[in-house]
C-alpha positions as CSV (number, residue, x, y, z in Angstrom):
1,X,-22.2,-38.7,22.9
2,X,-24.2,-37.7,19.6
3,X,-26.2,-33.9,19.7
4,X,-29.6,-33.6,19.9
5,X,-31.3,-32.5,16.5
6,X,-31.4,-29.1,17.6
7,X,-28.0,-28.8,17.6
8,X,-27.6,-30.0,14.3
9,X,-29.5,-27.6,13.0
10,X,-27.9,-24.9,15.0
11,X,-24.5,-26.0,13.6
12,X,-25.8,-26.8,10.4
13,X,-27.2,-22.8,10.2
14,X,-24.3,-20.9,11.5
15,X,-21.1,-23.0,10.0
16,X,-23.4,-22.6,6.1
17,X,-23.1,-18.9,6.9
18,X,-20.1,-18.6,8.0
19,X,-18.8,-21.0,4.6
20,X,-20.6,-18.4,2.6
21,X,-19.0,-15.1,4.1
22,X,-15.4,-16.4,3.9
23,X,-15.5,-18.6,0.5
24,X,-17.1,-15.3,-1.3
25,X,-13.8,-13.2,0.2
26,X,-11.5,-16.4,-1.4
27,X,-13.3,-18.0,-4.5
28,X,-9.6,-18.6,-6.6
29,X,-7.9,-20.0,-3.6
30,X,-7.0,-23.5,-4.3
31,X,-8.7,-26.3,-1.6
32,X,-5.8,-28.4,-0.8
33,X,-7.7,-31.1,1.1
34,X,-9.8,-31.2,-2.4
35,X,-6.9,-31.4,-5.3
36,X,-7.7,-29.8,-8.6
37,X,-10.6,-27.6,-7.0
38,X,-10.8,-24.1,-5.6
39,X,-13.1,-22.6,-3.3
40,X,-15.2,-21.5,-5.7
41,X,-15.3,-25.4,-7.5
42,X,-16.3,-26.2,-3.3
43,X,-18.8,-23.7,-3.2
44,X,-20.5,-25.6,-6.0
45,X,-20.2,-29.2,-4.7
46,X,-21.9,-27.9,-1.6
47,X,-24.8,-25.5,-3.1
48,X,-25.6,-29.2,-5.0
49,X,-25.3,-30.9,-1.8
50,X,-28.1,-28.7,0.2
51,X,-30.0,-29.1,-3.5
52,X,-30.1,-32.5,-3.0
53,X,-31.0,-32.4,0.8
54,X,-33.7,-30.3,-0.3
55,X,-35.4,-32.9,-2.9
56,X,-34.5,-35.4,-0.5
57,X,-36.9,-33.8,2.0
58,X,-39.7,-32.9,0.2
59,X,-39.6,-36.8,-1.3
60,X,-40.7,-38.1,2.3
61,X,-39.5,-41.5,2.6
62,X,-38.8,-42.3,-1.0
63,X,-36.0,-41.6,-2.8
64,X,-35.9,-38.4,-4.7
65,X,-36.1,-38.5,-8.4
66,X,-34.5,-35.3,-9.7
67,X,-30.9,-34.9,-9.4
68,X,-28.9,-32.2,-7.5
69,X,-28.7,-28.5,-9.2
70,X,-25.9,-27.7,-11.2
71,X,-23.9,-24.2,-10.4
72,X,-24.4,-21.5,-12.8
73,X,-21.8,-21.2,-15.3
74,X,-21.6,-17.0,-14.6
75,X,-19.4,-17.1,-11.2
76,X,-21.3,-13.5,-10.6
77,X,-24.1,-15.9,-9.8
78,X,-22.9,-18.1,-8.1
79,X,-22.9,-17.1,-4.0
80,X,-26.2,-16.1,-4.7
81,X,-27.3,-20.2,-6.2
82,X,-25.5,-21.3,-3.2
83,X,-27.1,-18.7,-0.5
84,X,-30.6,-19.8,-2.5
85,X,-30.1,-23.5,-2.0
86,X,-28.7,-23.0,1.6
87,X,-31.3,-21.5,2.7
88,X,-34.2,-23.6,0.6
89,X,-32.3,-26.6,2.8
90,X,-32.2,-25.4,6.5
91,X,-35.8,-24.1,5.9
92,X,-36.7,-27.8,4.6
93,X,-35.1,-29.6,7.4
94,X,-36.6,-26.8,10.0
95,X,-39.7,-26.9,9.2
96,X,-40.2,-31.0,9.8
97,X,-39.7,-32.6,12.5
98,X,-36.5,-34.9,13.3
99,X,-38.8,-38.1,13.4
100,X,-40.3,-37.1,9.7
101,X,-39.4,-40.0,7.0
102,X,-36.6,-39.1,4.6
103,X,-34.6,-41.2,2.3
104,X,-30.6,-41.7,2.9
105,X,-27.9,-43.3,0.9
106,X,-26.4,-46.0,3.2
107,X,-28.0,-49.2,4.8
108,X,-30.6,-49.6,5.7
109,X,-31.8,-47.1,3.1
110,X,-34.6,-45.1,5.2
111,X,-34.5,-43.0,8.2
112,X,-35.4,-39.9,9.2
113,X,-34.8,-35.7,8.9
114,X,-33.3,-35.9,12.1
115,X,-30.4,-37.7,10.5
116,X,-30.5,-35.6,7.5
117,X,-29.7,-32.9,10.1
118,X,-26.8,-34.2,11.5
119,X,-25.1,-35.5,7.9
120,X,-25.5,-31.7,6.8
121,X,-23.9,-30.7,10.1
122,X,-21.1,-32.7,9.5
123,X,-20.6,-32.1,5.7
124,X,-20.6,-28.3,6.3
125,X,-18.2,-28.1,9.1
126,X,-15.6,-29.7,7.2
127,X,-16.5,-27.7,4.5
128,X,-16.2,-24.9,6.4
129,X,-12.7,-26.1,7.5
130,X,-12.0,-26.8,3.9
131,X,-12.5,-23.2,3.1
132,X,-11.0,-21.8,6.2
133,X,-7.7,-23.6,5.7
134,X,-7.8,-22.5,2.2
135,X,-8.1,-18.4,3.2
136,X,-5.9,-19.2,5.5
137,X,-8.0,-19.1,8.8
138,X,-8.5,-22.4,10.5
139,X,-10.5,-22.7,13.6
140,X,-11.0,-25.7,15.2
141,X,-14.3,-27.6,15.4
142,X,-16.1,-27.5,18.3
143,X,-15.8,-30.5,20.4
144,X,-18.9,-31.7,21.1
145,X,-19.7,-31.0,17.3
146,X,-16.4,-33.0,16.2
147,X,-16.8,-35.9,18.8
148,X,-20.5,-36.5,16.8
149,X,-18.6,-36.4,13.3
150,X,-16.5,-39.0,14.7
151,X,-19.3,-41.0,15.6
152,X,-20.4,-40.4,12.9
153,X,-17.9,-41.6,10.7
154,X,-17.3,-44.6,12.5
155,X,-20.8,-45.7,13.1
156,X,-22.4,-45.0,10.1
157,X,-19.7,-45.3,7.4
158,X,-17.1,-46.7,7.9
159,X,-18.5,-50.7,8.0
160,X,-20.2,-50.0,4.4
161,X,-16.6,-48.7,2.9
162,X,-14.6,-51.8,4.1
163,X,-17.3,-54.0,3.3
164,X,-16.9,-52.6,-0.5
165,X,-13.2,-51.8,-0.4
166,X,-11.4,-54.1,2.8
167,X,-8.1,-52.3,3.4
168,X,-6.1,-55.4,4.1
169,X,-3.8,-53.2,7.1
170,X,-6.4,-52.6,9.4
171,X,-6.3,-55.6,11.7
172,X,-7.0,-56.2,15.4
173,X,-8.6,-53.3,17.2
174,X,-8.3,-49.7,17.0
175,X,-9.7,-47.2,19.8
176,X,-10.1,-43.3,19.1
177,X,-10.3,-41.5,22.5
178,X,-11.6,-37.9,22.7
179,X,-9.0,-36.1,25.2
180,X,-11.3,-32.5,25.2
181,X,-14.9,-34.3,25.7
182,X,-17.0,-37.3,25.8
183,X,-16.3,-39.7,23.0
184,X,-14.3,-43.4,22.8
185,X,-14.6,-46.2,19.9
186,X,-13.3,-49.1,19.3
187,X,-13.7,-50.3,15.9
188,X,-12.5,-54.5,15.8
189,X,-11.6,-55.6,12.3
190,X,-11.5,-59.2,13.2
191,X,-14.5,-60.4,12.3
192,X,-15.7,-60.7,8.5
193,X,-17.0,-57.2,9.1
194,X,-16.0,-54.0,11.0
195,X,-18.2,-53.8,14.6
196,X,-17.8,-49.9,16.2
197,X,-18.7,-49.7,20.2
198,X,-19.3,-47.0,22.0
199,X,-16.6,-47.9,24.7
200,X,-13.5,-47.6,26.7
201,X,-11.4,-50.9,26.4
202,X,-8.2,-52.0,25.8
203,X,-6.6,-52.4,22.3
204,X,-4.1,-53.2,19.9
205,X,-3.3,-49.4,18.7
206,X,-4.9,-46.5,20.6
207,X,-5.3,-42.6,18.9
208,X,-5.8,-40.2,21.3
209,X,-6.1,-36.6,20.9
210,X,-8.9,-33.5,21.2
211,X,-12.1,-34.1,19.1
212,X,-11.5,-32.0,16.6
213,X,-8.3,-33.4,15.3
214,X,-9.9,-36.7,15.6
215,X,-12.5,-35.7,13.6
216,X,-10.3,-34.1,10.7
217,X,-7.9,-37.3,11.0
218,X,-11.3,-39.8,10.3
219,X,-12.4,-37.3,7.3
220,X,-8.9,-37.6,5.9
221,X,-7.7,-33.8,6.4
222,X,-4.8,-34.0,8.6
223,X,-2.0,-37.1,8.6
224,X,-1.7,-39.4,11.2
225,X,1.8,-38.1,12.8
226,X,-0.2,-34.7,13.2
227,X,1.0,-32.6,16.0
228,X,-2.1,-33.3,18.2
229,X,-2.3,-36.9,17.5
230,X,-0.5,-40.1,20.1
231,X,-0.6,-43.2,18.7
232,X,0.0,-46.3,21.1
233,X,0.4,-50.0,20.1
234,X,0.3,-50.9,16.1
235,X,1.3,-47.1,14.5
236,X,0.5,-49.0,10.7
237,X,-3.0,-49.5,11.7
238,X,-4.0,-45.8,12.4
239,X,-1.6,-45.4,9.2
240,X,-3.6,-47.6,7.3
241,X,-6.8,-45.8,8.4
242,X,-5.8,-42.8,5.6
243,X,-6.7,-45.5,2.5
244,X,-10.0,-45.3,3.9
245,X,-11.9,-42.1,1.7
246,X,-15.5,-41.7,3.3
């Protein structure tokens, strides 16, 4: 179900050039699935984010102490701050190796560059969708690619978000199905915490639909009665999933 490392990396390098080529062509377009910013205020939250990854490398297995870099305040500079720092963090998580220490940000707190590889995956292919929807170009995430963001998602974020912020409508269990490749979850909310499997199995509301809707749907980028999407069983459950911001 989840890409090798490799793959990660391959994403990782060709969606961050890809984000660059077509959010220099757009930098005043506004970023609907990001109110109040345009592509050029995205370009910045992502140059910061491979800035960060980059500290977060070099720091081995402790947490980094600097903070993420700041985007210029001249927007002349600014694709070339972000094509710095994209390319400072693809060479950082090339040139380790997957099992290498690094610190992350969710429980249980230390793990590896081979994880580091796949969260920079997945943040820059929605990016990259952010940007293309913005210029007016979406293209769908590949499925395999999209299937892992929705494991992803599920696996690795979602328990710590309802732990910190229970959404009281999502009751019962909920399975995502991939209808394009490999990839089924159910996620049962009736125990004090969230439990994901990596499963096919009867539920109380079913999503179905191909992996890269499924994978914009869990990120919060396209509504629930999206064109691609069924629903079976409890509709206000998958509805209730859209409270949830990861």
């Amino acid at each position: 179900m989840t890409l090798d490392t490799g793959s990660h990396l391959s994403a990782l390098t060709a969606d961050s050039e890809a984000f660059a080529r077509l959010a220099e062509e757009h930098l005043d377009r506004p970023v609907e699935s990001c109110p109040g910013w345009t592509v050029a205020d995205l370009v910045g939250h992502l140059g910061g984010v491979y800035s960060w990854v980059e500290l977060v490398v070099q720091a081995g297995g402790s947490r980094p102490e600097g903070h993420r870099d700041a985007p210029p305040e001249e927007r002349a500079d600014l694709m070339t701050w972000f094509q710095d720092w994209r390319d400072r963090a693809v060479d950082a998580l090339t040139t380790r190796a997957p099992q290498d220490p690094a610190w992350m940000f969710v429980a249980p707190h230390s793990t590896n560059i081979g994880w580091w590889r796949r969260r920079q995956a997945m943040e820059t292919a929605i990016h990259l969708h952010d940007v293309q929807t913005a210029a007016g170009q979406p293209t769908a995430v590949a499925p395999e690619l999209a299937a892992d963001g929705v494991d992803e998602a599920l696996t690795v974020f979602l328990p710590g978000y309802l732990q910190r912020q229970p959404v009281a409508g999502l009751q019962g269990t909920l399975h995502l199905h991939c209808t394009d490749t490999d990839g089924e979850w159910v996620v049962d909310f009736t125990g004090p915490l969230p439990e994901v499997r990596r499963e096919h199995a009867k539920s109380d509301t079913a999503l179905r639909g191909p992996a890269a809707d499924l994978f914009l749907w869990v990120w919060n980028r396209i509504p629930t009665d999206s064109p691609g999407l069924d629903v079976l069983g409890r509709r206000e459950v998958a509805e209730a999933m859209a409270e949830v911001r990861l």
